[in-house]
KOLKE-338187 format. One record per atom (N, C-alpha, C): y, z, x. Coordinates in steps of 0.2 Angstrom, whole numbers, padded with zeros to 4 digits, always signed. Atoms other than C-alpha are relative to their C-alpha. Layout:
residues N
YZX
...
//
This chain:
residues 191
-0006+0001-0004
+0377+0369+0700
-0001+0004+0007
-0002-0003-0006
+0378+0373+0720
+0005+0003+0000
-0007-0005+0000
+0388+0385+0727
+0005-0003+0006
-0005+0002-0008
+0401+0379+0742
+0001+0007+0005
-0001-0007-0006
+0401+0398+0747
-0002+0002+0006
+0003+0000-0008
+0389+0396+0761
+0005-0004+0004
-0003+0006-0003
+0397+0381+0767
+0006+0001+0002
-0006-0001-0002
+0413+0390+0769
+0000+0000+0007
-0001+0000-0007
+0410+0399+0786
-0002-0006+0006
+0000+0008-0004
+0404+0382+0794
+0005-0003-0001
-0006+0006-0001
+0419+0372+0789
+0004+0006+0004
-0006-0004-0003
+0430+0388+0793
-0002+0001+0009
+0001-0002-0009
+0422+0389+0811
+0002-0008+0002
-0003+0008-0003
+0425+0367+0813
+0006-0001-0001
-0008-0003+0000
+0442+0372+0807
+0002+0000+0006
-0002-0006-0004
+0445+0383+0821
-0003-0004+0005
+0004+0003-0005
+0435+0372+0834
+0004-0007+0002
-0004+0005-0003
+0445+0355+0833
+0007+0000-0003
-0007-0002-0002
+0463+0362+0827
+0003+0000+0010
-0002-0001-0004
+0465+0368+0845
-0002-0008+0003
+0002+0004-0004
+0456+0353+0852
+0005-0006+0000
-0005+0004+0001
+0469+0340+0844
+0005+0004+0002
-0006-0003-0002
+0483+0349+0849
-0001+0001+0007
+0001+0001-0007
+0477+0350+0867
+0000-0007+0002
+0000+0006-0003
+0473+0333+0867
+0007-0006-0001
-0009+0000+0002
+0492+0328+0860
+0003+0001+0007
-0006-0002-0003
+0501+0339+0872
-0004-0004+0008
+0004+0002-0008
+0488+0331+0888
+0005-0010-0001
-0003+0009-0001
+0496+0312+0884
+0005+0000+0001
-0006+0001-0002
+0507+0306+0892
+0008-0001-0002
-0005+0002+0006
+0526+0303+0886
+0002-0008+0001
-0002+0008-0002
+0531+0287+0881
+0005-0002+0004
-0005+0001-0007
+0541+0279+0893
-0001-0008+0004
+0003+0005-0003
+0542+0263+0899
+0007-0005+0005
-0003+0001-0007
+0550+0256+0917
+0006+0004+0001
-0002-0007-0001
+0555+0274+0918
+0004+0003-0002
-0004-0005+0005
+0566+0278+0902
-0004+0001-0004
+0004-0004+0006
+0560+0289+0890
+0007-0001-0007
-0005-0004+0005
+0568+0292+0873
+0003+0006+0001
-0003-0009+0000
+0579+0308+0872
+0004+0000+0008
-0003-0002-0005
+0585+0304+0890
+0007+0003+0000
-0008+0000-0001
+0603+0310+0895
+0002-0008+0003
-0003+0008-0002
+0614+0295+0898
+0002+0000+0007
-0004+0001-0008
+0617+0302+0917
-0009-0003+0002
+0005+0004-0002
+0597+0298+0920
-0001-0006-0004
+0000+0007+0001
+0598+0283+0910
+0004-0004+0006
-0006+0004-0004
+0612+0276+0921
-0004+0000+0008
+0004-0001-0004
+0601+0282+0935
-0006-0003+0000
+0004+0007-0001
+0587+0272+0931
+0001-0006+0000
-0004+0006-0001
+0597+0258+0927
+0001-0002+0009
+0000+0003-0009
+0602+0258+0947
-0004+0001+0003
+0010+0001-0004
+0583+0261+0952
-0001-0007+0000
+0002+0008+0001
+0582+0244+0945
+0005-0006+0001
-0006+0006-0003
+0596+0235+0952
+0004-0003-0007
-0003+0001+0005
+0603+0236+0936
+0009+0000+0001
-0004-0001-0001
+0621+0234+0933
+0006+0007-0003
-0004-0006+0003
+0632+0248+0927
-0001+0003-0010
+0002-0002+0006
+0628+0256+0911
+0008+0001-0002
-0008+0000+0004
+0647+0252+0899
-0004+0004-0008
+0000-0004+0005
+0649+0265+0883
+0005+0000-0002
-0007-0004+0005
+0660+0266+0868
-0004+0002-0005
+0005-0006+0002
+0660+0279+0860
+0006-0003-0009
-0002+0004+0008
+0662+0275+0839
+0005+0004-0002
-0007-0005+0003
+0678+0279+0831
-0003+0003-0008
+0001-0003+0002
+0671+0284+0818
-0004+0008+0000
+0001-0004+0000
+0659+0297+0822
-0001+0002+0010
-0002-0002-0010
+0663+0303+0842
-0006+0005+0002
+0004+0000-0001
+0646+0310+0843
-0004-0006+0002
+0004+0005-0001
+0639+0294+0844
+0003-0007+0005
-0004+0005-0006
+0642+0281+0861
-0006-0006-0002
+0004+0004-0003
+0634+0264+0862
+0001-0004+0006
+0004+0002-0008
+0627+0257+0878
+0001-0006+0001
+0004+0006-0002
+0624+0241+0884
+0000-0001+0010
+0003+0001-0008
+0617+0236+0902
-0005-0004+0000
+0008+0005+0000
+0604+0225+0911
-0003+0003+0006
+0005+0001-0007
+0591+0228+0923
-0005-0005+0000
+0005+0007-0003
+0579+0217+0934
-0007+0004-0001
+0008-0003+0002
+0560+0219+0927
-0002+0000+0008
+0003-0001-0003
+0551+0225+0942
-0005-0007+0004
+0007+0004-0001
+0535+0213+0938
+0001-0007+0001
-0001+0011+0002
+0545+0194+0933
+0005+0001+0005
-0006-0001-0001
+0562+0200+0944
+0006-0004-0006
-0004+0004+0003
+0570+0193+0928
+0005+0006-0003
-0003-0004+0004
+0584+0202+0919
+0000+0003-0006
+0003-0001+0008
+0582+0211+0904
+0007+0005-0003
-0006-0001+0005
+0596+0214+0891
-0002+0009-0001
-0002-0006+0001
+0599+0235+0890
+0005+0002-0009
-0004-0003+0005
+0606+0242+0871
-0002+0008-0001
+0002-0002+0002
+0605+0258+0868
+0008+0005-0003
-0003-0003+0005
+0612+0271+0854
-0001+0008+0001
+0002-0004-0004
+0615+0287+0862
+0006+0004-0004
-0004-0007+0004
+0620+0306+0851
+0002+0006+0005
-0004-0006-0002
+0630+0320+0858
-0005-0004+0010
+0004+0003-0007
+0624+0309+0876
-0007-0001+0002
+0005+0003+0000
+0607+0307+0872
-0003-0005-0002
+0001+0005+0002
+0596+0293+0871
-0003+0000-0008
+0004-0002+0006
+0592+0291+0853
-0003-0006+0000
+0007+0008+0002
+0585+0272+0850
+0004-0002+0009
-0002+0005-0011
+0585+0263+0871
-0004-0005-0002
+0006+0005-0001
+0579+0244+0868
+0004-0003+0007
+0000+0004-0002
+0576+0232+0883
-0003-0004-0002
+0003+0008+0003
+0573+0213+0878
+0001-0003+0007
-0003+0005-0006
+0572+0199+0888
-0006-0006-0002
+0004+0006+0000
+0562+0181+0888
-0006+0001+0004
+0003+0000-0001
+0545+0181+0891
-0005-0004+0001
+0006+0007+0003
+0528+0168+0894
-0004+0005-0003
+0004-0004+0005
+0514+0171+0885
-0005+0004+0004
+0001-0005-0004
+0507+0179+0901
+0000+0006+0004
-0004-0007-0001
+0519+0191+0904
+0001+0004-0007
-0001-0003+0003
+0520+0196+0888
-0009+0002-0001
+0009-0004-0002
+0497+0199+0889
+0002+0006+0003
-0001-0006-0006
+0501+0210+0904
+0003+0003-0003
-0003-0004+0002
+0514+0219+0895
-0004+0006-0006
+0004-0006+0008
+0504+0225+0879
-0007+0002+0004
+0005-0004-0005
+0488+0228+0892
+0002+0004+0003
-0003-0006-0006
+0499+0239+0902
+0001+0005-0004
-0001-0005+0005
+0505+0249+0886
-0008+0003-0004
+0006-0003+0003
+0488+0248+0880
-0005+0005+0002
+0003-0007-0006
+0481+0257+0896
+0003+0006-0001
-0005-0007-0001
+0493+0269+0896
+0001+0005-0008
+0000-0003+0005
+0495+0273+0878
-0007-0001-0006
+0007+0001+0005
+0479+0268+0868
+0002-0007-0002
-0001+0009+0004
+0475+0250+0858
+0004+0004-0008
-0003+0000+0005
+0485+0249+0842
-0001-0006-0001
+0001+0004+0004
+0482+0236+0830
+0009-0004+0001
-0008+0005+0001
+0498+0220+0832
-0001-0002-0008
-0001+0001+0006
+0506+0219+0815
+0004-0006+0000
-0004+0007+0001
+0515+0202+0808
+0007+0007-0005
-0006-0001+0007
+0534+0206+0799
+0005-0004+0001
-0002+0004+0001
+0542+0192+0794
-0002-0004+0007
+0002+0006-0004
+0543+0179+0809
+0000+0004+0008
+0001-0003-0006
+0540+0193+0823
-0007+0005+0000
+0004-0002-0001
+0524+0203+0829
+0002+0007+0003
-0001-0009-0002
+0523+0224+0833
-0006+0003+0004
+0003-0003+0000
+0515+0235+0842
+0004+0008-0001
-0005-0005-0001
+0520+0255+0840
-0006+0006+0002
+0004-0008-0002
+0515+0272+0847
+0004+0005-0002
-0004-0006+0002
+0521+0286+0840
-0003+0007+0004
+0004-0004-0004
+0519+0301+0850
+0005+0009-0002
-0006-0007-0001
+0529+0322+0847
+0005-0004-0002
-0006+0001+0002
+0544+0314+0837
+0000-0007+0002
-0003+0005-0004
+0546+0300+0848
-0004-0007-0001
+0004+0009+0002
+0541+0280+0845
+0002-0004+0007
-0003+0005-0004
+0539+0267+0858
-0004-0007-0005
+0002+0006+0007
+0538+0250+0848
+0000-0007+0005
-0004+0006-0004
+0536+0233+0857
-0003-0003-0006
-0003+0005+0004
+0542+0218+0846
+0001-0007+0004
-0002+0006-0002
+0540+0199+0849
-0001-0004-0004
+0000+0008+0008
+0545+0182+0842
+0002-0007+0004
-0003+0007-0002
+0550+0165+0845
+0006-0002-0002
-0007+0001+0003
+0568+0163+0847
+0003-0007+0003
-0003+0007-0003
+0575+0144+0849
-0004-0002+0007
+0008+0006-0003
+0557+0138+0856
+0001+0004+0007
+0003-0005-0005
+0556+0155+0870
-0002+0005-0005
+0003-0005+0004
+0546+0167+0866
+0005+0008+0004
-0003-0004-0002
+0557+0184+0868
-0003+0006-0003
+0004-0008+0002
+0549+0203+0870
+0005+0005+0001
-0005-0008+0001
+0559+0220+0865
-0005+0006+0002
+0003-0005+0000
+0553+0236+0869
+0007+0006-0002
-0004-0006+0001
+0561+0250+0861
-0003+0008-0002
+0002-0010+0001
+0561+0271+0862
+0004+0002-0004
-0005-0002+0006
+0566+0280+0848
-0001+0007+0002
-0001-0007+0001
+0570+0300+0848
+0000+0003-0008
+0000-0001+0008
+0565+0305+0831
+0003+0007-0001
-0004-0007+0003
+0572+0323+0835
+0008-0004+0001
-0007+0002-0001
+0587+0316+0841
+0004-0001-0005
-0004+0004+0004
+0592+0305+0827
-0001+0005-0006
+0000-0006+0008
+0586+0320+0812
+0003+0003+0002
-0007-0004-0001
+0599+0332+0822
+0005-0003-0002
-0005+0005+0000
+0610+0319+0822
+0001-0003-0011
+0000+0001+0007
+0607+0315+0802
+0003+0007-0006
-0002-0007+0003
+0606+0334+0797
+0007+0002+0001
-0007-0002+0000
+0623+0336+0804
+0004-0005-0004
-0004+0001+0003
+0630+0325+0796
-0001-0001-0009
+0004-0002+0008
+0621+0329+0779
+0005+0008+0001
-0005-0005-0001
+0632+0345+0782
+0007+0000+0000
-0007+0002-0002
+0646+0340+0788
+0005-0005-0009
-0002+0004+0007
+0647+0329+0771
+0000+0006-0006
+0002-0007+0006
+0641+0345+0759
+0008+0002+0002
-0007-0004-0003
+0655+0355+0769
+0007-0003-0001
-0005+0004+0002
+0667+0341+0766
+0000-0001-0007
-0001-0002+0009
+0663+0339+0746
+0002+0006-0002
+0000-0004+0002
+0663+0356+0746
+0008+0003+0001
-0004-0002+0000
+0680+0360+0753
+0005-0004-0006
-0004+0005+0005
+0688+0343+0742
+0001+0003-0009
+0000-0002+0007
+0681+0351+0725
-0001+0007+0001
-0001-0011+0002
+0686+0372+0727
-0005+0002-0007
+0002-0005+0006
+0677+0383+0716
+0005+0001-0005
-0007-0002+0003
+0688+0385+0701
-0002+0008-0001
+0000-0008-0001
+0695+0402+0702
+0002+0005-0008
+0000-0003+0006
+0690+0415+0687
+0008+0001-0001
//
């Protein structure tokens, strides 16, 4: 039987050599981000790129059930097709948590799209689920996902940014907020 014991100080120094190296080249990429919203924005720079893009006013109600959470809707004009593109987003204590733009696409514009994201963000493998197609980037918490399908014979692309801290603050508080409501409904019985 060999021993591994030599072979330690080697892997403990390859350790130590591409730990840092991945974690430099993480925090060096870019963030996701696409025609100038990020995930996690505030809803005063969302509204703010919305009128970058001759978009129309960003409208929010905010849910009767839990008053930390507003939905969004708006539209801005894509840059590249000047077409409009459908705004929803779902935004916690005023930040962006999931931001999608849709809108009808050809099959040329929707090439140029996934080449642009692929430039910017790396190649990813397009997945089939059910009667639509993905790509996704995940990056520090945060996802940008473009999704497309054939809706009533056009073809229609989404791109969506997700805040994954966002929505697990937003989760754990209310994983709290329910403890702390069980818990005051059923008292301790008292010796």
């Amino acid at each position: 039987m060999t021993s591994l014991l030599p072979a330690q100080p080697a892997l403990l120094a390859l350790l130590l050599v591409v730990a840092p190296l991945q974690a430099q080249t993480t925090a060096s990429l870019p963030p996701l981000a696409f025609l100038g919203f990020e995930a996690g924005a505030g809803l005063a720079a969302v509204g703010q790129q919305v009128t970058a893009l001759r978009g129309h006013g960003l409208q929010c109600d905010r849910s009767r059930r839990d008053h930390a959470v507003q939905d969004c809707r708006g539209t801005v004009v894509d840059p590249a097709s000047g077409r409009p593109l459908a705004l929803w987003l779902s935004a916690i204590d005023s930040l962006s948590g999931i931001l999608t733009l849709s809108g009808p696409v050809t099959s040329l514009q929707l090439d140029s799209l996934r080449q642009a994201l692929e430039r910017s963000y790396g190649v990813v493998g397009a997945r089939a689920q059910g009667g639509q197609w993905m790509q996704q980037w995940v990056r520090r918490g945060r996802m940008l996902r473009l999704t497309w399908r054939i809706e009533s014979g056009a073809k229609i692309a989404s791109v969506s940014l997700v805040d994954g801290r966002v929505l697990d603050g937003w989760g754990r508080r209310n994983r709290l907020r329910r403890a702390a409501d069980t818990a005051g409904a059923n008292p301790a019985p008292v010796p």
